[in-house]
Backbone bond lengths (Angstrom), bond angles and torsions (degrees), N, CA, C in turn:
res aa  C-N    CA-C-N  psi(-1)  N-CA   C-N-CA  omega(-1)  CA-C   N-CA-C  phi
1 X - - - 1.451 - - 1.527 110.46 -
2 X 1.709 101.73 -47.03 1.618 89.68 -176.06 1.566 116.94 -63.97
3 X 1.357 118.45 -40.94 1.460 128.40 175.43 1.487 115.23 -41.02
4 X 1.432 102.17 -39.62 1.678 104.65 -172.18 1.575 101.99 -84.80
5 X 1.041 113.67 -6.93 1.952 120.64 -179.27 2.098 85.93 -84.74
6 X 1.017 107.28 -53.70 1.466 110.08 -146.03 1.579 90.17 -97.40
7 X 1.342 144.42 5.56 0.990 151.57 134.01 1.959 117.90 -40.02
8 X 1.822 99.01 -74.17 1.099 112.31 -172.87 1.604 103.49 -79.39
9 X 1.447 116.18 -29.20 1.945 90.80 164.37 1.614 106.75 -37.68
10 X 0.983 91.09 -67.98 1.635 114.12 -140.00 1.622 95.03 -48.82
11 X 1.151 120.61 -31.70 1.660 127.24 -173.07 1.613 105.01 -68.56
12 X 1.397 132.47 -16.96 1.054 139.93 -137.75 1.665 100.99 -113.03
13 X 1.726 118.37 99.30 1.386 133.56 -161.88 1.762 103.45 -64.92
14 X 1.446 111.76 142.72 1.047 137.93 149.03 2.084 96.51 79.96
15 X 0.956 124.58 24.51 1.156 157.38 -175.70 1.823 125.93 -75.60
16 X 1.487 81.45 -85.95 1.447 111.82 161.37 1.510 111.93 66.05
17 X 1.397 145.75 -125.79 1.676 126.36 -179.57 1.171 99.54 -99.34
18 X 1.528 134.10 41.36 1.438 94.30 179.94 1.669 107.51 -111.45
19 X 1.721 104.85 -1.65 1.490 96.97 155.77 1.913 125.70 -75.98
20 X 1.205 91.01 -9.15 1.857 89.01 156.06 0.811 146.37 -84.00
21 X 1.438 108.92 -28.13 1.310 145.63 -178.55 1.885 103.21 -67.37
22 X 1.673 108.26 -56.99 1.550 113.31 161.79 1.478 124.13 -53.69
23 X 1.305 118.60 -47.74 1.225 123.90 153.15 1.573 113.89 -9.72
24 X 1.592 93.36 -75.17 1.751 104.61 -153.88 1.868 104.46 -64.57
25 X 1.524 90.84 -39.62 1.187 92.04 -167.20 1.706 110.10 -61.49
26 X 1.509 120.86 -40.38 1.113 135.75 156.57 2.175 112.32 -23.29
27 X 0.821 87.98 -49.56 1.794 106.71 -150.49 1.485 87.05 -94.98
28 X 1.381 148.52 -50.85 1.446 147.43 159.02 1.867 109.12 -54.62
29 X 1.026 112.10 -45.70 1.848 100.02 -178.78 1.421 105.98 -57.58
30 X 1.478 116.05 -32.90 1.647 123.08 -156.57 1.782 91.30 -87.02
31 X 1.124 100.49 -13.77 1.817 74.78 -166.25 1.370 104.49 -101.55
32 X 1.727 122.82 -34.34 1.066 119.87 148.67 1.687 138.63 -22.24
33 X 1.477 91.77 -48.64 1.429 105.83 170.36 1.459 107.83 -68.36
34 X 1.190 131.31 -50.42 1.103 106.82 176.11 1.525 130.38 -74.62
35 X 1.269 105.69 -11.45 1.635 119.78 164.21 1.587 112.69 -51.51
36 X 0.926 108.97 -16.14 1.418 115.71 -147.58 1.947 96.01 -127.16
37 X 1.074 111.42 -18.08 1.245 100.43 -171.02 1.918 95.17 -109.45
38 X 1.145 125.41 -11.84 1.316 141.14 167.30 1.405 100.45 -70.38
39 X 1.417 115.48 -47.61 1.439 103.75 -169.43 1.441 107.98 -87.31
40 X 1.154 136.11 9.61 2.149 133.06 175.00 1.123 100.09 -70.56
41 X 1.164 98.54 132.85 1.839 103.79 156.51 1.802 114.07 -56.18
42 X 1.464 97.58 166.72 1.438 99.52 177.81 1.535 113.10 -89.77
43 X 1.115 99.76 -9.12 1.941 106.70 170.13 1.319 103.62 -52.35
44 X 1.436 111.52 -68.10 1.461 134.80 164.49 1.647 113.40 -18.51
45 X 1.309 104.71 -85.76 1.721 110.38 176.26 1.178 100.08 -25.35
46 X 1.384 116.02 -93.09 1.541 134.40 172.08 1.256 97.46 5.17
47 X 1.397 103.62 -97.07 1.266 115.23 176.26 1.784 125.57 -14.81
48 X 1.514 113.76 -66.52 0.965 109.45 159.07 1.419 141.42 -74.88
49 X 0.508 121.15 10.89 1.807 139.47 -176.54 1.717 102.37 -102.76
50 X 1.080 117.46 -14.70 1.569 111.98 -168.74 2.014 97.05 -126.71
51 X 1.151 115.65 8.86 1.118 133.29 150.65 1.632 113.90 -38.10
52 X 1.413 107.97 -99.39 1.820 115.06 166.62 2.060 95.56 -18.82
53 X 1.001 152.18 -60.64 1.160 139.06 -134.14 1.339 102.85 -98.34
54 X 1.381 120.09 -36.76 1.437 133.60 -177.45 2.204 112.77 -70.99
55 X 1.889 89.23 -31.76 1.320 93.44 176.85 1.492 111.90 -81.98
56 X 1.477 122.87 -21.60 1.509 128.04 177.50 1.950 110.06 -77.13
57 X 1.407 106.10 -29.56 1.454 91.82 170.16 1.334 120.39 -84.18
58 X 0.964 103.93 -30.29 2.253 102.23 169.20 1.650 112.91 -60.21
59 X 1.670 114.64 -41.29 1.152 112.20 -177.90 1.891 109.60 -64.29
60 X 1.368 109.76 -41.69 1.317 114.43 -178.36 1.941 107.22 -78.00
61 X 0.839 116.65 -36.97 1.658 116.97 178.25 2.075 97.84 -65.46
62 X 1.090 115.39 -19.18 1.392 98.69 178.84 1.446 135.22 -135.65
63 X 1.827 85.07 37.20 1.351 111.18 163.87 1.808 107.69 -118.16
């Protein structure tokens, strides 16, 4: 898969690396993120996950 990504960059005139260059950067933000979402505590999750519910009772308590 990656070859056929880095195949058709590379075919692609007046271009030059900077569709690889997006690539990487693409493929490093995502893994980070998941670096990062592996490492939260579950207080945390929790925490966020019950967000949406906490923001729907303030909106409804102050109407």
């Amino acid at each position: 898969m990656f070859k056929f990504i880095k195949q058709y960059a590379e075919t692609i005139e007046h271009v030059g690396i900077y569709p690889m260059i997006s690539l990487f950067i693409f493929f490093i933000f995502f893994i980070v993120l998941l670096v990062l979402v592996k490492k939260m505590k579950k207080e945390r999750v929790e925490e966020l996950s019950n967000l949406p519910f906490e923001k729907e009772e303030l909106t409804n308590s102050t109407l």
